[in-house]
Every structure is written in C-alpha cells, then in structure tokens.
PDBQT receptor file of N, H, CA, C and O in Angstrom, charges set to zero:
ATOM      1  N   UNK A   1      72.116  61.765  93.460  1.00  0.00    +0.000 N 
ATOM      2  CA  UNK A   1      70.857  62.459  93.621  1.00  0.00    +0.000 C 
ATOM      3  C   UNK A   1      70.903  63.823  92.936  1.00  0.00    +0.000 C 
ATOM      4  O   UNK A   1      69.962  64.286  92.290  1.00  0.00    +0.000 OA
ATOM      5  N   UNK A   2      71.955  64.364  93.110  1.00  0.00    +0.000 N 
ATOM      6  H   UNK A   2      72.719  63.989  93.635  1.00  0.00    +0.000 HD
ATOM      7  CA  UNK A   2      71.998  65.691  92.492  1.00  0.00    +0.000 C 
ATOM      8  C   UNK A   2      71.897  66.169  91.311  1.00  0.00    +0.000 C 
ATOM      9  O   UNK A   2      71.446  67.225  90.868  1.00  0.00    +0.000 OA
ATOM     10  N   UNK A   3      72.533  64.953  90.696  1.00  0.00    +0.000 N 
ATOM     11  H   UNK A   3      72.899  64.094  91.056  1.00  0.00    +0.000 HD
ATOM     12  CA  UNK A   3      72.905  64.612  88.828  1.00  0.00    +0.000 C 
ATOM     13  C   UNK A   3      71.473  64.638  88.122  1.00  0.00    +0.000 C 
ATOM     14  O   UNK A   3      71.164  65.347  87.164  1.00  0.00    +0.000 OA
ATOM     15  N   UNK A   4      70.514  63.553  88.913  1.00  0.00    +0.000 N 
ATOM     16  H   UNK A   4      70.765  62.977  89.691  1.00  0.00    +0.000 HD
ATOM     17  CA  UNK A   4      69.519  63.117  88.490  1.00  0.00    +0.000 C 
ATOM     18  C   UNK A   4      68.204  64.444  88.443  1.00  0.00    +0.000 C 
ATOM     19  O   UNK A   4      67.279  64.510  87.633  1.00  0.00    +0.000 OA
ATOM     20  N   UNK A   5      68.537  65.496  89.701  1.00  0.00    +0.000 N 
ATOM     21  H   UNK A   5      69.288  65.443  90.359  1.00  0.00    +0.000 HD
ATOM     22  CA  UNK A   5      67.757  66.437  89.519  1.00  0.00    +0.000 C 
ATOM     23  C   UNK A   5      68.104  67.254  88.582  1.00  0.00    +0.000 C 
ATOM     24  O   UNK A   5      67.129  67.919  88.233  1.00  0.00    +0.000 OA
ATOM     25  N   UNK A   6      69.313  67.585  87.851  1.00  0.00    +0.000 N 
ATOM     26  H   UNK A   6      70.106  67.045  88.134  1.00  0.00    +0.000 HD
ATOM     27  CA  UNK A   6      69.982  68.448  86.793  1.00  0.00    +0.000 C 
ATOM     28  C   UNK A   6      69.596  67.478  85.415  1.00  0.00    +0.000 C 
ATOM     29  O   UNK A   6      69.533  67.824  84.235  1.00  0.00    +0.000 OA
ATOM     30  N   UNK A   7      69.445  66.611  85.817  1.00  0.00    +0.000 N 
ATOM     31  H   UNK A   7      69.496  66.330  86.776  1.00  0.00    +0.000 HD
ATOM     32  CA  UNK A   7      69.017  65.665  84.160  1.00  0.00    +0.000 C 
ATOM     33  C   UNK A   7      67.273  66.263  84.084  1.00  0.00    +0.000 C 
ATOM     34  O   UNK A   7      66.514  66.861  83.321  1.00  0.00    +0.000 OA
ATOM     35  N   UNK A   8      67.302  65.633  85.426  1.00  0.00    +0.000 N 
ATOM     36  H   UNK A   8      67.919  65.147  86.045  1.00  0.00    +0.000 HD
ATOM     37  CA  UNK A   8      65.204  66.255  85.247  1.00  0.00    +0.000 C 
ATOM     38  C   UNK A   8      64.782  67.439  84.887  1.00  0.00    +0.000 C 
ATOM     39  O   UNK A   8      63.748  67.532  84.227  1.00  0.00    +0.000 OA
ATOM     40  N   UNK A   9      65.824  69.041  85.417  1.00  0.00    +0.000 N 
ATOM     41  H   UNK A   9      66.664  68.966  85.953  1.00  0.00    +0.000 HD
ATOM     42  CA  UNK A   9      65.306  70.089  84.943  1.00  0.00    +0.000 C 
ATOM     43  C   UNK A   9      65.970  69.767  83.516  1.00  0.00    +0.000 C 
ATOM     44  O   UNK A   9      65.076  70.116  82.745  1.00  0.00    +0.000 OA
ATOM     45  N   UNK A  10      66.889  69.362  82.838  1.00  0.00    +0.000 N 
ATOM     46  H   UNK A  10      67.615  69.078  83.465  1.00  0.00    +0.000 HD
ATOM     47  CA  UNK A  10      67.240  69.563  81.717  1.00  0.00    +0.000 C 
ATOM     48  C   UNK A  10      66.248  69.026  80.774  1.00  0.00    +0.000 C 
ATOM     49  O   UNK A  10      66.149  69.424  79.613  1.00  0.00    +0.000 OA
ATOM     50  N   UNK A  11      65.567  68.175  81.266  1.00  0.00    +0.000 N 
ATOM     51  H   UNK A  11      65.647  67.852  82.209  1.00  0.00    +0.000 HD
ATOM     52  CA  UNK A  11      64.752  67.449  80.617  1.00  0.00    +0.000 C 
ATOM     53  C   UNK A  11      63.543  68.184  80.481  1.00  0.00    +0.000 C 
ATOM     54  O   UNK A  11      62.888  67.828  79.502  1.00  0.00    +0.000 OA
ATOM     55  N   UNK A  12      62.965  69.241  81.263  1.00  0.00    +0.000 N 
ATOM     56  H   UNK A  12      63.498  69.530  82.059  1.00  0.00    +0.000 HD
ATOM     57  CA  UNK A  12      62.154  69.572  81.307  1.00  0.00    +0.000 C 
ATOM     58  C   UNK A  12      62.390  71.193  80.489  1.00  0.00    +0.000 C 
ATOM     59  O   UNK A  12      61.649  71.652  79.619  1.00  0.00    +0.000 OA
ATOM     60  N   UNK A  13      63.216  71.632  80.871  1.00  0.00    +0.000 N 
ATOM     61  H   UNK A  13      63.817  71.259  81.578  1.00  0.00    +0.000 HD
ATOM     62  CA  UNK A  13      63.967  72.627  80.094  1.00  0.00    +0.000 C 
ATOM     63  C   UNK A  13      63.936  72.699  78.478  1.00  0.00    +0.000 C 
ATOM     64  O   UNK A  13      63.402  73.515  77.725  1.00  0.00    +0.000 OA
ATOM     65  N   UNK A  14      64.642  71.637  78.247  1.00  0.00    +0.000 N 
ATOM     66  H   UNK A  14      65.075  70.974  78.858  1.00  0.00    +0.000 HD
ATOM     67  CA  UNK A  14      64.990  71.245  76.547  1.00  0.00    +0.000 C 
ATOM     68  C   UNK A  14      64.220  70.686  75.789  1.00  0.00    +0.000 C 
ATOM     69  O   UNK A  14      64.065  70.936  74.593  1.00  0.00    +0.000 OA
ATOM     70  N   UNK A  15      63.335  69.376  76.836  1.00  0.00    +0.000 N 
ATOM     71  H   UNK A  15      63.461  69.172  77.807  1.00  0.00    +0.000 HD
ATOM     72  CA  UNK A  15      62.493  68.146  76.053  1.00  0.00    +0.000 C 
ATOM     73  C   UNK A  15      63.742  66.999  75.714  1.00  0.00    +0.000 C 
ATOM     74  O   UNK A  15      64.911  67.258  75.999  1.00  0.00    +0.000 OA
ATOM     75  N   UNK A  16      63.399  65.900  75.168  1.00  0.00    +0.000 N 
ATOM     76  H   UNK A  16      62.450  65.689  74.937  1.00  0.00    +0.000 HD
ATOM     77  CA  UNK A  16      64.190  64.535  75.135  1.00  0.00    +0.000 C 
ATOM     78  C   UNK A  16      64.477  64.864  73.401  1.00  0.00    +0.000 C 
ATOM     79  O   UNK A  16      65.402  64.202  72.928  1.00  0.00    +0.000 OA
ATOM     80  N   UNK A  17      63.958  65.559  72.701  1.00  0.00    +0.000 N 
ATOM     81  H   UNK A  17      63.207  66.096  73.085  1.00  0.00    +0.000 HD
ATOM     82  CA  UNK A  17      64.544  65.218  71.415  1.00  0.00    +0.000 C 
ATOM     83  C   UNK A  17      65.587  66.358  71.029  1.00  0.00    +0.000 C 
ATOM     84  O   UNK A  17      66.135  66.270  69.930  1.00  0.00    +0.000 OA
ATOM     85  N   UNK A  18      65.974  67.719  72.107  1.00  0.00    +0.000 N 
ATOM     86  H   UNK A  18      65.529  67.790  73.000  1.00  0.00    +0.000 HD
ATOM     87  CA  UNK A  18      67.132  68.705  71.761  1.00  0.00    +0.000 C 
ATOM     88  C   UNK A  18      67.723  67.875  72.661  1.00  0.00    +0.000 C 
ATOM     89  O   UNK A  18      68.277  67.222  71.776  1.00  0.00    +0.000 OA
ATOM     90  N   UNK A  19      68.102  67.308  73.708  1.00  0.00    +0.000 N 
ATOM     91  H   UNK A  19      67.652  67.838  74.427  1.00  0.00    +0.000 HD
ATOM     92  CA  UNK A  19      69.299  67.335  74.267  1.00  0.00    +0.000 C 
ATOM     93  C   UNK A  19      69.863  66.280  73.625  1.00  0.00    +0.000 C 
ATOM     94  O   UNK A  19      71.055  66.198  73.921  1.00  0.00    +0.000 OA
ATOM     95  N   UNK A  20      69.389  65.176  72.633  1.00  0.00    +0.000 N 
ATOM     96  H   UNK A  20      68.420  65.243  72.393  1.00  0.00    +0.000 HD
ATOM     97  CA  UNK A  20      71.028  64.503  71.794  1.00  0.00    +0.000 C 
ATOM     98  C   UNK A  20      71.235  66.072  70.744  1.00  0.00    +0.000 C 
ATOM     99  O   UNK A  20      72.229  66.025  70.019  1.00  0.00    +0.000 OA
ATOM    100  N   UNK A  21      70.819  66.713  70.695  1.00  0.00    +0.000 N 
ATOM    101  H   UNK A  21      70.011  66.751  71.283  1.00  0.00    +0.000 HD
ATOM    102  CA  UNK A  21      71.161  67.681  69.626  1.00  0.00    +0.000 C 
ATOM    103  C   UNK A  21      72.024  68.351  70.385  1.00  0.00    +0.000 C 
ATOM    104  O   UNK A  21      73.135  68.296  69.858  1.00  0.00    +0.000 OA
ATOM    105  N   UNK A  22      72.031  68.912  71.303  1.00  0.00    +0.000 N 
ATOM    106  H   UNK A  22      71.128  68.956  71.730  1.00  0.00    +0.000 HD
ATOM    107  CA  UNK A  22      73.097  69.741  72.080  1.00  0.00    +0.000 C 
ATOM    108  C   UNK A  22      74.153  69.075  72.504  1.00  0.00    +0.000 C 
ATOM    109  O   UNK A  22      75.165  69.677  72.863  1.00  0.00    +0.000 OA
ATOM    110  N   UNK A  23      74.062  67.739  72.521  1.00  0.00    +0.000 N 
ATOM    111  H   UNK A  23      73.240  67.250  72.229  1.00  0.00    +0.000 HD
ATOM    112  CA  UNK A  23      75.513  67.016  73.372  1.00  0.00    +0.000 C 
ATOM    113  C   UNK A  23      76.059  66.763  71.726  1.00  0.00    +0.000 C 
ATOM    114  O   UNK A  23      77.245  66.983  71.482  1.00  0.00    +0.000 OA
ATOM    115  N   UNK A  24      75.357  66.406  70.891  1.00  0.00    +0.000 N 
ATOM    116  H   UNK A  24      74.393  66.227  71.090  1.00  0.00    +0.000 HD
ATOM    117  CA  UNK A  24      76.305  66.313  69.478  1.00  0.00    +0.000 C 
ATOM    118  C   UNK A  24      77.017  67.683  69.504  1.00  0.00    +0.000 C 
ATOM    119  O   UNK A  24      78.203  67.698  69.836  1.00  0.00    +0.000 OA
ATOM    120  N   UNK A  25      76.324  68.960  69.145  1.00  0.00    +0.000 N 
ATOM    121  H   UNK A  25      75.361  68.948  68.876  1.00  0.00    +0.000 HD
ATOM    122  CA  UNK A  25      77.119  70.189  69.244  1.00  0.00    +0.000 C 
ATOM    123  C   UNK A  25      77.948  70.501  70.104  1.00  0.00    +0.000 C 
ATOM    124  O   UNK A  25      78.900  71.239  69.852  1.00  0.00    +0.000 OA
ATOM    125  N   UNK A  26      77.765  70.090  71.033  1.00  0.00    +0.000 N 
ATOM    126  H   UNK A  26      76.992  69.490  71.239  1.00  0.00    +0.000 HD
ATOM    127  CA  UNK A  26      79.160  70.335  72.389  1.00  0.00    +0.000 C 
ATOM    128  C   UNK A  26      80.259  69.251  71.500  1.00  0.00    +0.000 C 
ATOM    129  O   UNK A  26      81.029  69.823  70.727  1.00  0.00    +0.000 OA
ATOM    130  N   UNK A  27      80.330  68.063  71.569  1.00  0.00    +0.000 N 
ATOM    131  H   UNK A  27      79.705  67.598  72.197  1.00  0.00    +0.000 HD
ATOM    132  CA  UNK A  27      81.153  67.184  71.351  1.00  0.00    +0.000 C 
ATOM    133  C   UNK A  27      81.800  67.559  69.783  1.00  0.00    +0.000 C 
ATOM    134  O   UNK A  27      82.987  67.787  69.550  1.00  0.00    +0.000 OA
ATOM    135  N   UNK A  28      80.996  67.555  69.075  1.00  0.00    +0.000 N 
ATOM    136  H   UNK A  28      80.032  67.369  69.264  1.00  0.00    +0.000 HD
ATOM    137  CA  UNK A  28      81.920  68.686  67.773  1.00  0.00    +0.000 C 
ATOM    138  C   UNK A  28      82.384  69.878  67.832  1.00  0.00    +0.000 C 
ATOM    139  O   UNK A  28      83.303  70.164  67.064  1.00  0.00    +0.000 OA
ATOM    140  N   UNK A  29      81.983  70.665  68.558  1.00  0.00    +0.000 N 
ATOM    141  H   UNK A  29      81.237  70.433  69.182  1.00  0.00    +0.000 HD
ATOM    142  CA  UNK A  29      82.463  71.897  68.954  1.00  0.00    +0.000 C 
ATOM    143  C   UNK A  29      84.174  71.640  69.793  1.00  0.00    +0.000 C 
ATOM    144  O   UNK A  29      85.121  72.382  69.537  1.00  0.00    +0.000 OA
ATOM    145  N   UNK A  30      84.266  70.480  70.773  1.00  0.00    +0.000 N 
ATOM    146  H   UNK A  30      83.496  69.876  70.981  1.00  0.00    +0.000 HD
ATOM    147  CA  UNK A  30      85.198  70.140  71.486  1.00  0.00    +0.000 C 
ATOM    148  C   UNK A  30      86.222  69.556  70.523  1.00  0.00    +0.000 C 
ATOM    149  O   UNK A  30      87.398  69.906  70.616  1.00  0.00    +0.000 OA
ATOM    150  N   UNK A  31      85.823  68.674  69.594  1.00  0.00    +0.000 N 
ATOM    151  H   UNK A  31      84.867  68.390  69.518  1.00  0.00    +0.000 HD
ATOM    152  CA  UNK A  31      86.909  68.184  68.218  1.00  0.00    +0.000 C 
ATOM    153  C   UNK A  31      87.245  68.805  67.642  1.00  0.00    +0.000 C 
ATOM    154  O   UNK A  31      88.351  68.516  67.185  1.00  0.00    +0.000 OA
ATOM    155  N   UNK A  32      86.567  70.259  67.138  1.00  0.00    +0.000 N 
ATOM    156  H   UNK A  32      85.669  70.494  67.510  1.00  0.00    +0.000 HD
ATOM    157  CA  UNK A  32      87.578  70.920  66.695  1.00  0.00    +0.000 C 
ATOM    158  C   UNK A  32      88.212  71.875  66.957  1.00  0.00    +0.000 C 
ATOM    159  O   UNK A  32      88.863  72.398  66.053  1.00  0.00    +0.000 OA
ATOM    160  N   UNK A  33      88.236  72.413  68.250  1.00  0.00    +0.000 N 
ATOM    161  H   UNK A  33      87.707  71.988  68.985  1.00  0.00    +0.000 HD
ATOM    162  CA  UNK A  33      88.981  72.904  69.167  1.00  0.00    +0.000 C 
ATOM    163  C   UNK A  33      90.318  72.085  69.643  1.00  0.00    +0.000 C 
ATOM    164  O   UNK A  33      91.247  72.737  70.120  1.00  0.00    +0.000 OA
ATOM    165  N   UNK A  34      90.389  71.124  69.559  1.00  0.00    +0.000 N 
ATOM    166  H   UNK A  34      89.635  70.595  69.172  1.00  0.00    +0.000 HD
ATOM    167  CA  UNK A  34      91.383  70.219  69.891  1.00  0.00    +0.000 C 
ATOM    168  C   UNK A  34      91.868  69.859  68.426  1.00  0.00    +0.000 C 
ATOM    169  O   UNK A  34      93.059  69.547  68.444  1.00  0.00    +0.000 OA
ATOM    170  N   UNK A  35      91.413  69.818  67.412  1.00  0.00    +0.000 N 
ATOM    171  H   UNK A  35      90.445  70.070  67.397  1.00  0.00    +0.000 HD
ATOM    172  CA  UNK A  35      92.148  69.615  66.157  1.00  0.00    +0.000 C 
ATOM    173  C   UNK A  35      92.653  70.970  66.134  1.00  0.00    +0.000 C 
ATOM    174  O   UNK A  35      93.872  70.799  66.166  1.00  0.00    +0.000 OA
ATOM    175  N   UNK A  36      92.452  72.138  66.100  1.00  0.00    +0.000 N 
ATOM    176  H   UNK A  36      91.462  72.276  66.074  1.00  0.00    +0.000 HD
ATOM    177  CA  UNK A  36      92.741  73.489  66.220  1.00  0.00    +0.000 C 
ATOM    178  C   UNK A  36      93.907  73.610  66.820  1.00  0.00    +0.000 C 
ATOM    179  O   UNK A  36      94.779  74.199  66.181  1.00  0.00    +0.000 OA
ATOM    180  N   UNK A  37      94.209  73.147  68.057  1.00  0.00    +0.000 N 
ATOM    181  H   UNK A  37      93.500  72.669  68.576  1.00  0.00    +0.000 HD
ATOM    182  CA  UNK A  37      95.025  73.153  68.797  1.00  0.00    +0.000 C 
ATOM    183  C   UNK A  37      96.168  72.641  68.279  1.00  0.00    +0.000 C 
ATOM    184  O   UNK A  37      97.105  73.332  67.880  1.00  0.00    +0.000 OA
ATOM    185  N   UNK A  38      96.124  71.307  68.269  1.00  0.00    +0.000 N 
ATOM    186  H   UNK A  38      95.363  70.746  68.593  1.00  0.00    +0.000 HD
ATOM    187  CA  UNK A  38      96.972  70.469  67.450  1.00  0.00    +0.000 C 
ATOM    188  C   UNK A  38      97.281  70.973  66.100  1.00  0.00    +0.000 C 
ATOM    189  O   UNK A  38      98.132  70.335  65.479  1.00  0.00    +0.000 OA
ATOM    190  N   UNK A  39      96.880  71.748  65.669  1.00  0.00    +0.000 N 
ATOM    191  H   UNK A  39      96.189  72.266  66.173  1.00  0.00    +0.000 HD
ATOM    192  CA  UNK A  39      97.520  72.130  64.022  1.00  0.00    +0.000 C 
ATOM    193  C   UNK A  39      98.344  73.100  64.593  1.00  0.00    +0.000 C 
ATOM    194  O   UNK A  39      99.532  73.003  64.289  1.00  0.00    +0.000 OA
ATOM    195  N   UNK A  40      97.946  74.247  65.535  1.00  0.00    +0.000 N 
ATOM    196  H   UNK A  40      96.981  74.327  65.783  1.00  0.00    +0.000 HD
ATOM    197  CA  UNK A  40      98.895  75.275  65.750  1.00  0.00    +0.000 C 
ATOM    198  C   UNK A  40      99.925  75.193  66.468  1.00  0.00    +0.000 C 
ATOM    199  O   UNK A  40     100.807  76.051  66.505  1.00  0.00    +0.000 OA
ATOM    200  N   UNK A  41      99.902  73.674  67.397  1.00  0.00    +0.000 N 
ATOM    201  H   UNK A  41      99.186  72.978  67.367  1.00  0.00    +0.000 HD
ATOM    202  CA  UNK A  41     101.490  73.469  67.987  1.00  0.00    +0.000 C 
ATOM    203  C   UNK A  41     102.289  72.402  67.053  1.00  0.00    +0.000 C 
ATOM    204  O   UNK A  41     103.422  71.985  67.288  1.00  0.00    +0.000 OA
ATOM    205  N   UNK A  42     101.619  72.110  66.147  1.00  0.00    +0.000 N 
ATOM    206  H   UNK A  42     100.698  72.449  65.956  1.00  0.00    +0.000 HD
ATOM    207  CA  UNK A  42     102.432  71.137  65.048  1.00  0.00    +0.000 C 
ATOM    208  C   UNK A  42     103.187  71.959  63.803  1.00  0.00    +0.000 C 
ATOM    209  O   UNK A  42     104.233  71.715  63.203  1.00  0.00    +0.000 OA
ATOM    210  N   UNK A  43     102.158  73.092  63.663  1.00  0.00    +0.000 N 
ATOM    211  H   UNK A  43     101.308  73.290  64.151  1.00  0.00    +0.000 HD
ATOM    212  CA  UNK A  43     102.827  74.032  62.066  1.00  0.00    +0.000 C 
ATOM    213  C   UNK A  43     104.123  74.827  62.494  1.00  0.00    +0.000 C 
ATOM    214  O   UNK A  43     104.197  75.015  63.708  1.00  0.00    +0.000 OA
ATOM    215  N   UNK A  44     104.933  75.222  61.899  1.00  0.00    +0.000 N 
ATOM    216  H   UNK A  44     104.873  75.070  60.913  1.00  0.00    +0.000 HD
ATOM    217  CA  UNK A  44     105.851  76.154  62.702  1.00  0.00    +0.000 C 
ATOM    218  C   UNK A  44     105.428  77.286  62.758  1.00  0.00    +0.000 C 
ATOM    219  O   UNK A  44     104.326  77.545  62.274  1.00  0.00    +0.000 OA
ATOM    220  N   UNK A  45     106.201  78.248  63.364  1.00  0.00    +0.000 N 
ATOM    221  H   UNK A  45     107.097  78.038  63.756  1.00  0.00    +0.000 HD
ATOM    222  CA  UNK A  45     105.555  79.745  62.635  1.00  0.00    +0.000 C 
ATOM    223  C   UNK A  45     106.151  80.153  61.697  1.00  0.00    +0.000 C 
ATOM    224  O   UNK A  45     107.180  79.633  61.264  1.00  0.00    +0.000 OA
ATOM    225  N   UNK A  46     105.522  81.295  61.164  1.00  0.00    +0.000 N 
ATOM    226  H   UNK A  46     104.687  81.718  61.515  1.00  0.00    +0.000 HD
ATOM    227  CA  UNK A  46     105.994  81.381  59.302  1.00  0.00    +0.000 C 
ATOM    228  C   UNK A  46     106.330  82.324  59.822  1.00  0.00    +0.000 C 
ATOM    229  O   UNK A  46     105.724  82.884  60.736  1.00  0.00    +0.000 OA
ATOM    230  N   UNK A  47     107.750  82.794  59.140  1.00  0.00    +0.000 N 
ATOM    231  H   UNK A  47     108.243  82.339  58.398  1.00  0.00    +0.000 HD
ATOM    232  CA  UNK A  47     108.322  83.867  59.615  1.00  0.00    +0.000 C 
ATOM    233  C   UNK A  47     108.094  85.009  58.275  1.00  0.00    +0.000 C 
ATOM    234  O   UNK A  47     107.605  84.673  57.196  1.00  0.00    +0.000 OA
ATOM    235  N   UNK A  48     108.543  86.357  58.595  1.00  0.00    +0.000 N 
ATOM    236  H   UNK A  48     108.940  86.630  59.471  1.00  0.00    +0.000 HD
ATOM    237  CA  UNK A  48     108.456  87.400  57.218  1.00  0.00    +0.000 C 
ATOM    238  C   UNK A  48     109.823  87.354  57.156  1.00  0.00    +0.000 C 
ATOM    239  O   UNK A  48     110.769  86.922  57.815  1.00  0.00    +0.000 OA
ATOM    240  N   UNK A  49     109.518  88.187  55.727  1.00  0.00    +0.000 N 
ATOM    241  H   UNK A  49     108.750  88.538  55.191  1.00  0.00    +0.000 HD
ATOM    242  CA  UNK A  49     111.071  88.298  55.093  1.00  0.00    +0.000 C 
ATOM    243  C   UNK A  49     110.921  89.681  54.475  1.00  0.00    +0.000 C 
ATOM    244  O   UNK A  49     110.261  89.989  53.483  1.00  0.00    +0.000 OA
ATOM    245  N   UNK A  50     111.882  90.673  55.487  1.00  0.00    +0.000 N 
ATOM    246  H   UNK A  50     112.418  90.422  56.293  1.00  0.00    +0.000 HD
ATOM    247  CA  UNK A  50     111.844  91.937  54.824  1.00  0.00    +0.000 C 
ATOM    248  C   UNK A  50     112.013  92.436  53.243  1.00  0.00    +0.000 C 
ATOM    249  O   UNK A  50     113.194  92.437  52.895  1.00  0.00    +0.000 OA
ATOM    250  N   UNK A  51     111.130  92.833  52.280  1.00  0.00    +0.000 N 
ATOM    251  H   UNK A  51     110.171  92.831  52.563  1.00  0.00    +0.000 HD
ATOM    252  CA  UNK A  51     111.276  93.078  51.296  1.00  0.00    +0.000 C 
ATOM    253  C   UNK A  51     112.635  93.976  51.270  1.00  0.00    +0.000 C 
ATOM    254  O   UNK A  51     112.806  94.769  52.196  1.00  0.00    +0.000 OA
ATOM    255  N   UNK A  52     113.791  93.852  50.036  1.00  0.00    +0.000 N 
ATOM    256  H   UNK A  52     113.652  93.208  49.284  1.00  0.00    +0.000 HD
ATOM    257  CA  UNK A  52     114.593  94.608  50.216  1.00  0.00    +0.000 C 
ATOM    258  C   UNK A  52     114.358  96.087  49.745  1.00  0.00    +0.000 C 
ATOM    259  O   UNK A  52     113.285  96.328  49.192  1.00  0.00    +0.000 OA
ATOM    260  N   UNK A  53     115.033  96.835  49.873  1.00  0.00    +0.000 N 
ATOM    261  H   UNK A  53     115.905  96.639  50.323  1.00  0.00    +0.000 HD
ATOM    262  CA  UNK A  53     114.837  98.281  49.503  1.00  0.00    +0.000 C 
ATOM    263  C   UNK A  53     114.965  98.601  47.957  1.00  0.00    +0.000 C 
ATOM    264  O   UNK A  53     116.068  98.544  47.413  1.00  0.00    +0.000 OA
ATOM    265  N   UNK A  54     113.793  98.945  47.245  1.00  0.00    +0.000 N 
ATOM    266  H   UNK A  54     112.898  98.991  47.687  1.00  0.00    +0.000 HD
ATOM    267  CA  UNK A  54     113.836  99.739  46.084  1.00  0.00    +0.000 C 
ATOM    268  C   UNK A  54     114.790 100.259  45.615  1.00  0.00    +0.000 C 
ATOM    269  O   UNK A  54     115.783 100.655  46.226  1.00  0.00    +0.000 OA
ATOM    270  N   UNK A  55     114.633 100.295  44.766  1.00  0.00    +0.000 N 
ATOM    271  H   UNK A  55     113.827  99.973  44.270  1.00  0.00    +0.000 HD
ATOM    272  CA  UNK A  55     116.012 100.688  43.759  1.00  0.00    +0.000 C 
ATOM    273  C   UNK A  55     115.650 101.996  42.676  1.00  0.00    +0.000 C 
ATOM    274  O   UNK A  55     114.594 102.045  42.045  1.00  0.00    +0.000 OA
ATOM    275  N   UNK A  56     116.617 102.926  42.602  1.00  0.00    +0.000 N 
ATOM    276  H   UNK A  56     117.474 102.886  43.115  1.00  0.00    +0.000 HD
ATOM    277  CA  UNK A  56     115.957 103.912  42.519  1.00  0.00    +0.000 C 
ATOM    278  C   UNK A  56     115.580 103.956  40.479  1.00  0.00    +0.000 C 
ATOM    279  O   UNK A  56     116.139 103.304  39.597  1.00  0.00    +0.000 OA
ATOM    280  N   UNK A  57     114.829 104.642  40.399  1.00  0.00    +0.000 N 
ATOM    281  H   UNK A  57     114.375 105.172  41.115  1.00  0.00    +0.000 HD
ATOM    282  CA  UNK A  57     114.629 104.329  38.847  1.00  0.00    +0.000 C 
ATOM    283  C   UNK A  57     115.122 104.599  38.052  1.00  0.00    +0.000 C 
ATOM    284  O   UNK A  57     114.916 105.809  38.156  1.00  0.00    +0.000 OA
ATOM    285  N   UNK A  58     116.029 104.453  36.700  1.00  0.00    +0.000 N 
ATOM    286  H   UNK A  58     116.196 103.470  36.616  1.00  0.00    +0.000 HD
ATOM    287  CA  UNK A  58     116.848 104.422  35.883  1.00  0.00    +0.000 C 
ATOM    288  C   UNK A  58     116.269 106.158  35.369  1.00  0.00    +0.000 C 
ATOM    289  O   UNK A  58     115.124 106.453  35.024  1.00  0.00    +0.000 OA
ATOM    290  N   UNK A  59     117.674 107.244  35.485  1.00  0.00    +0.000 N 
ATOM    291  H   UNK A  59     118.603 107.005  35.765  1.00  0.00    +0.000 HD
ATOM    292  CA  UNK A  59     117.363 108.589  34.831  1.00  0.00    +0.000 C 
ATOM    293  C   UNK A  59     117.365 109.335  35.686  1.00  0.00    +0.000 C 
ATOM    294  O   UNK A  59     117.626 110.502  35.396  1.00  0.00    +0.000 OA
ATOM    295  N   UNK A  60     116.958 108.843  37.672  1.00  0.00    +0.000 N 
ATOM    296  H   UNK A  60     116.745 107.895  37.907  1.00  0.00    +0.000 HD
ATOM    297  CA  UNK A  60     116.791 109.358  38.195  1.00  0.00    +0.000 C 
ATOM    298  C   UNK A  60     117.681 109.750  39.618  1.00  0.00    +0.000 C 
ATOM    299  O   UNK A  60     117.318 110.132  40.731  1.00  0.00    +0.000 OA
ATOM    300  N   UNK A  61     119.110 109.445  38.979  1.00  0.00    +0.000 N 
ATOM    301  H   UNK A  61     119.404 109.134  38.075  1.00  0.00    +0.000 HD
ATOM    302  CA  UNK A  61     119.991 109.113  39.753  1.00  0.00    +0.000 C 
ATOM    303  C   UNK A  61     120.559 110.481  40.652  1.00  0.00    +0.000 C 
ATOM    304  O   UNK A  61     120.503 111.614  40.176  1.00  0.00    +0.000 OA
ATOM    305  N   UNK A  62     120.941 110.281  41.599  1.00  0.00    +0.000 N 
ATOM    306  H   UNK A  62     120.986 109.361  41.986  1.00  0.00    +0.000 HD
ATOM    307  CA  UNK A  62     121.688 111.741  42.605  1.00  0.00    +0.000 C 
ATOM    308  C   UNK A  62     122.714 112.202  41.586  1.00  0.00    +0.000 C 
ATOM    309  O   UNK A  62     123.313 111.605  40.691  1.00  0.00    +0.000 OA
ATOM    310  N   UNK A  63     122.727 113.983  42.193  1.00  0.00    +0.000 N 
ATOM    311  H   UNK A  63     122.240 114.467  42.920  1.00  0.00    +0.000 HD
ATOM    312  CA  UNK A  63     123.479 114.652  40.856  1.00  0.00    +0.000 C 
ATOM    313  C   UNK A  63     124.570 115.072  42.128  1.00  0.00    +0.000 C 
ATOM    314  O   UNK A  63     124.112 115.707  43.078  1.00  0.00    +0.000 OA
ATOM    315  N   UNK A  64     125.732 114.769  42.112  1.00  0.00    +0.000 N 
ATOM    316  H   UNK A  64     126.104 114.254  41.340  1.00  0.00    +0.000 HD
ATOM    317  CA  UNK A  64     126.255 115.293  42.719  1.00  0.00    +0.000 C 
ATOM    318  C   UNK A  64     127.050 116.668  42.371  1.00  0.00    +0.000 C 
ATOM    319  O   UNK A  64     127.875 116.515  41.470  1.00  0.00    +0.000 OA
ATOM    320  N   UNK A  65     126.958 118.118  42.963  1.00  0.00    +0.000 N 
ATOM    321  H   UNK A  65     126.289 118.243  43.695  1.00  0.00    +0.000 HD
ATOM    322  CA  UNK A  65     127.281 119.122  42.294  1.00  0.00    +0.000 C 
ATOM    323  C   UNK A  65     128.195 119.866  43.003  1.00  0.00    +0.000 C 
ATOM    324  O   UNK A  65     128.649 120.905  42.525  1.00  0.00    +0.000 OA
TER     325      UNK A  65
C-alpha cells in the first residue's frame, strides 16, 4: 500500500513520460560508479620517483680557498 502511494505521487509529480527518463539516469549514473570503483581497486597506485639532484653547471664549480 505504501509503495503504490509513492508511485502515485511520483506519478503525479513527474508525469509517465520523465520517470523512464530518471530511472535510466539513476541506473547509468550507478554503472559508472561501480565501473569507477572497479578501475581504482584493480590499477595499482603509481608511485613518484624523486627527480635526482641537479648538477651544478660546467664553470661554475666551488673554489676552494
């Protein structure tokens, strides 16, 4: 009984030709949230790689005095 009164205001709410439009958008919205998911516990994480330290430029070397 309860279902049927939440279908009726929806129905009356939306009209009969948005609500297949909104349950398509929920249901794609839900696929790719779950493909989403699934890519980020399947990829590894990419790790960094500290660039090494510069090198100082030829001419410009420490003078030791």
């Amino acid at each position: 009984m309860d279902i049927g009164i939440v279908v009726l205001i929806a129905l009356i709410l939306f009209g009969g030709k948005k609500i297949p439009e909104l349950m398509r958008g929920l249901g794609q919205g839900i696929r790719e949230f779950k493909t989403g998911m699934r890519d980020d516990f399947q990829t590894p994480p990419q790790t960094t790689q500290a660039a090494p330290p510069a090198a100082a430029p030829a001419g410009e070397e420490k003078k030791s005095s």
